[in-house]
C-alpha angles and dihedrals in degrees: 000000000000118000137185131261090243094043084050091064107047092050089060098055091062116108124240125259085029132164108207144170121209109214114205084014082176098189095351097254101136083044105053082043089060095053101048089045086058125009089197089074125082128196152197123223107203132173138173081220136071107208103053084052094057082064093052093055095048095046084048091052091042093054094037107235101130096126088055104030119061127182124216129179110226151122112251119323101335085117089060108118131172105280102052113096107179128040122190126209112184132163107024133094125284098240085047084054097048082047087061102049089051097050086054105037095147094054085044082069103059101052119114095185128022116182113185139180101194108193089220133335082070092162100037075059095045089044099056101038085053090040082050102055107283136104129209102259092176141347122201131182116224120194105203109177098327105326126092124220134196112226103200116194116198133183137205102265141072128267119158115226136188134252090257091048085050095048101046101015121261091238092051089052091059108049095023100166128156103313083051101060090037091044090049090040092058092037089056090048086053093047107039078046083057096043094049088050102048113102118246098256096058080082095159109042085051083052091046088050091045099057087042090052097049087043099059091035091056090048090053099044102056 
């Protein structure tokens, strides 16, 4: 069963002997991954929808992983129990994911392990997870056709971190590499577009751009 570059990934950050639910699981695939990459972790496929999660179920019994795969109907993360350690939210944006964590602030809680692939609003997400009793245990860039994703990794615990951590990722500044430096450069063309095309009298948000732009400029040209 064929499987993107980014829900690789993902499924290979994830750590050995988990128990994991897949929020927004779609048609399982990550799931169903996972549990032919180990056969010591166990999922939950679980969808708003229940269409997608028809799929699921038929991909599972194909594949025969009914014993280690389990499909569950809810919003968020309402189908979370006990058992489960990691959740994975892949594939929304990054406000809908901070939606979803607020809506559920008591099963927040509980989690040991979130890993998390927000589509944009990548640091709101970063600042309330780690404002709601997670830090940032690994970040990792994807290219999957030609975009590039940010897989984030948080674990239950604190750790303070500065504006410039929150902006590019402390992990990422730490390992940088060559989607780095091709995820920030197009991030700077974006910016530096938006910037030449906002009217004079939006004077904060240019300032705000500015700064953005002469930070990221200074990171990729060390």
């Amino acid at each position: 069963m064929k499987i993107n570059a980014r829900l690789k990934k993902i499924g290979d950050l994830v750590e050995a002997n988990s128990f994991c639910l897949d929020v927004g699981c779609d048609h399982a695939l990550l799931d169903i991954y996972l549990v032919h990459r180990n056969k010591n972790i166990k999922a939950v496929a679980s969808d708003i929808a229940e269409g997608p999660l028809e799929q699921a179920k038929k991909n599972i019994k194909r594949e025969r992983l009914d014993d280690k795969i389990e499909t569950r109907l809810g919003n968020g993360l309402s189908t979370y129990t006990d058992e489960i350690d990691t959740v994975i939210i892949s594939g929304m944006g990054g406000r809908n994911i901070i939606g979803i964590c607020k809506e559920n602030l008591k099963i927040l809680k509980k989690i040991k392990t979130l890993i998390i692939s927000p589509n944009n609003y990548q640091i709101d997400v970063k600042k309330y997870l780690t404002k709601n009793g997670f830090y940032i245990d690994n970040e990792e860039f994807v290219k999957d056709k030609n975009f590039i994703y940010q897989i984030i990794i948080l674990k239950r615990g604190k750790k303070k971190y500065t504006k410039k951590e929150y902006f590019f990722g402390p992990k990422f500044l730490e390992k940088k590499g060559p989607l780095f430096r091709e995820y920030y450069l197009r991030e700077l063309k974006s910016k530096e577009i938006l910037k030449s095309m906002l009217p004079s009298k939006y004077r904060l948000k240019r300032y705000q751009l500015k700064k953005e732009i002469e930070l990221i400029k200074n990171e990729i040209e060390d």
